[in-house]
N, C-alpha and C positions, 0 to 999 in steps of 0.2 A: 174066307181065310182070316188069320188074324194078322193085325198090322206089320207085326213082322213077317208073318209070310209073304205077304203083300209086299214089302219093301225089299225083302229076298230075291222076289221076282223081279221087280223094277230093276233092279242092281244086274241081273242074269242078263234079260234084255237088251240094256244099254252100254254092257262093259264091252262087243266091238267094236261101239261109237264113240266113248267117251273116251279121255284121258285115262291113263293109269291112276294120278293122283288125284280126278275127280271121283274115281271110283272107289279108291281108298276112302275117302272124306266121308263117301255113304255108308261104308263099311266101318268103319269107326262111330258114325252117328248111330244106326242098326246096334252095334253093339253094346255105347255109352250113354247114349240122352235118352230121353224122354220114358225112358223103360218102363215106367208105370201103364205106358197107354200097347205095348206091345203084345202079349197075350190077348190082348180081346178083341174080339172080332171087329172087324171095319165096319158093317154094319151096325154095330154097337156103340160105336164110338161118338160124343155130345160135346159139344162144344163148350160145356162146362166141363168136362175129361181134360181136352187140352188144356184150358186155361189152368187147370190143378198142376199138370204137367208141366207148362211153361214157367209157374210159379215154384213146385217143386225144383224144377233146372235150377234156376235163378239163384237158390239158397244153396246149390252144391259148392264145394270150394274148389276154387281155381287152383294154378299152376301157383300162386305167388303166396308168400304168407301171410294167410288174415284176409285172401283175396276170392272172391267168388266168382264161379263159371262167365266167362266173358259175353256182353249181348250179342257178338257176332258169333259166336256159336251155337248160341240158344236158336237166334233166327235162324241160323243157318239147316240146324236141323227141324224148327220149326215150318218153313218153305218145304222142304224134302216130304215131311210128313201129309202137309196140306197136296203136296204136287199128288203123291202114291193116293191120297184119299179121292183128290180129283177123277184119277185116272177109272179109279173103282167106280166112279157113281156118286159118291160121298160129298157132298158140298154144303161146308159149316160154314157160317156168317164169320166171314175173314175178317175180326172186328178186335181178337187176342189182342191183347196190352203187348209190347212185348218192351224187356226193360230196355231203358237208355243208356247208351253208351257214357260214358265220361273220361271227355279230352283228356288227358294227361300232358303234364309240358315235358318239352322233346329234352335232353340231355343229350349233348353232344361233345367234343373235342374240337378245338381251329385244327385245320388241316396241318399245319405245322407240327404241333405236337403229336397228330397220331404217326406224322413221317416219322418223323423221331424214335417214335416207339418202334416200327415194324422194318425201320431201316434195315436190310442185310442180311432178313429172318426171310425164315422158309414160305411165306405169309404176304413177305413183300408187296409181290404180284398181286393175287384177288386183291389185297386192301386201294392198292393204288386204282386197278379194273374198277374196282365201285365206287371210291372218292374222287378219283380223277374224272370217269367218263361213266359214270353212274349206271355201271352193270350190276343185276342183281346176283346173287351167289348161286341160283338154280343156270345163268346165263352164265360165268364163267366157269364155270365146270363142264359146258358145252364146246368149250369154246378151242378148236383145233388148228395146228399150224395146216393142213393141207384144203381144210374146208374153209375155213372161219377167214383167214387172210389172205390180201389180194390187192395188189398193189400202195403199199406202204395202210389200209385200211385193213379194219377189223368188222366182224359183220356176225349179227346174231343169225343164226341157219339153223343152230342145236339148242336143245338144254338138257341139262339132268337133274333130274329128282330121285330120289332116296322112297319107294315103294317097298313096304312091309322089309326093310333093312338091306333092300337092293337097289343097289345104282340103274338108274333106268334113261338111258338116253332120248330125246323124242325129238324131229324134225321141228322150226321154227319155234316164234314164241308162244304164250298163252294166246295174247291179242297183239293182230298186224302193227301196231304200233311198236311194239318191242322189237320186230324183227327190223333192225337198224343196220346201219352201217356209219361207223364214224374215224377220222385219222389216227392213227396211231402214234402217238409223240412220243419222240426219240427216246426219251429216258425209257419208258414203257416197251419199245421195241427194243433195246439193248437188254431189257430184264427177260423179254420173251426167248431175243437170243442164245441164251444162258440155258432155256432148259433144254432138256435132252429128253427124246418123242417127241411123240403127234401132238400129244394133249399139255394143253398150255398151263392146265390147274390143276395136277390130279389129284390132291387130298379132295377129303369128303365134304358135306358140309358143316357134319359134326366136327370133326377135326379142324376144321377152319375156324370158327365159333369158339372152340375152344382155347385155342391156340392165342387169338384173339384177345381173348378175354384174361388171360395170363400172361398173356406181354402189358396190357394197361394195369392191373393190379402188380407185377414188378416191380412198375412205371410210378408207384404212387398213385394212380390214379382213379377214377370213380369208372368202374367199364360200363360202356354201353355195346351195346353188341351190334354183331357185323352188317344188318342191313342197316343199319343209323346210318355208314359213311354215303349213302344216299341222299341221307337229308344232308349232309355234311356238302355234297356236290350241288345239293339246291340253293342252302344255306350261303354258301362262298358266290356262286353265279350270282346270286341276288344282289351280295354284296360288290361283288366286281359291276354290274349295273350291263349283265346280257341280257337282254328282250327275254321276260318271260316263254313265249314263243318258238324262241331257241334253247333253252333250259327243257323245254318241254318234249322238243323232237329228238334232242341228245337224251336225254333222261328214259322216252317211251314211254312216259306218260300217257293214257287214253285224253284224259278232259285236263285245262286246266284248274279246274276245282280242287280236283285230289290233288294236282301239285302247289296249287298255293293252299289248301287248307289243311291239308296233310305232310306235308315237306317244308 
């Protein structure tokens, strides 16, 4: 078969086991990367093929202007490719270059000023859910008055993601670490009071995002978008002087590497 059929099948296979949105990921990769190396047969396929491909990705342009194809994307579907050629028989000296990412510094807002901005808007809620107690936005759109809370606490159980333009709800988090539970503070529980239904968040995440992002531009202000107020809750705890440790278990963080070296 050729790679892509190969990775057609892997996809067939694994979509009762995996995620919805892990399977999307392969189904977008299948469709977008590496497409030079997908007509030709997997037994055909050299380790010099990849490397042209990985370098081809590299030079595609990104999301941003003047920007090119991000390295975690590149790897990502580079992994994917090497796993399906594994699986065949196929094993190429895993030795690909593959590009390096580059940090970029974090822009953010002080917590005060995005209050400000989102005070009294339809928005309120998720912004405070992620700046306050650093839920991601796939977490509170899960997040329901008859599941999610339980004695003045709130508790990750759900999430939803957004598959091929459908809301898709899924039991717990990605990783056991997300699936938390933490108090719910007053201000936050009187704004939960207020909505009407089950679900605590119902706009989408697009809508969220957007919404988001034109209340700071109103604002005067430079936006950063809606998972920043993450770092915003790492950012402040740092500042306030909570044990990394505890920043780490509120947040759901797996390691603390990605929350000090990324947050």
């Amino acid at each position: 078969p050729t790679l892509g059929a190969a990775i057609d099948e892997y996809i067939k296979i694994r979509r009762p086991t995996r995620s919805p949105s892990t399977i999307q990921g392969y189904e977008k990769i299948r469709r977008h990367n590496l497409q030079s190396l997908m007509d030709i047969p997997i037994d055909k396929i050299t380790k010099k093929d990849l490397d042209i491909a990985v370098s081809m990705e590299s030079q595609k342009p990104g999301r941003g202007k003047g920007s090119t194809m991000s390295p975690k994307t590149i790897k990502n579907a580079y992994y994917l490719v090497r796993t399906v050629l594994h699986e065949n028989g196929i094993r190429l000296d895993d030795t690909s270059v593959m590009p390096e990412a580059k940090k970029k510094p974090v822009y953010i807002h002080r917590p005060e000023v995005i209050y400000d901005v989102v005070k009294g808007t339809e928005i309120e809620l998720p912004c405070l859910l992620a700046m306050w107690l650093s839920f991601s936005i796939s977490e509170i759109r899960g997040f329901t008055k008859s599941k999610s809370m339980h004695d003045g606490q709130l508790s990750v159980v759900e999430t939803v993601v957004d598959i091929h333009g459908e809301a898709v709800r899924k039991p717990l988090g990605k990783e056991e670490e997300r699936s938390r539970t933490v108090n719910i503070p007053p201000y936050i529980q009187s704004l939960i009071d207020k909505v009407e239904g089950d679900i605590i968040c119902p706009l989408s995440s697009h809508a969220t995002y957007k919404r988001f992002v034109r209340l700071q531009k109103n604002a005067g202000l430079k936006p950063m978008p809606f998972h920043k107020l993450r770092h915003v809750f790492a950012s402040t705890s740092a500042a306030l002087g909570i044990p990394p440790e505890s920043v780490q278990a509120i947040g759901g963080w797996k390691t603390d590497y990605i929350m000090l070296s990324v947050y």
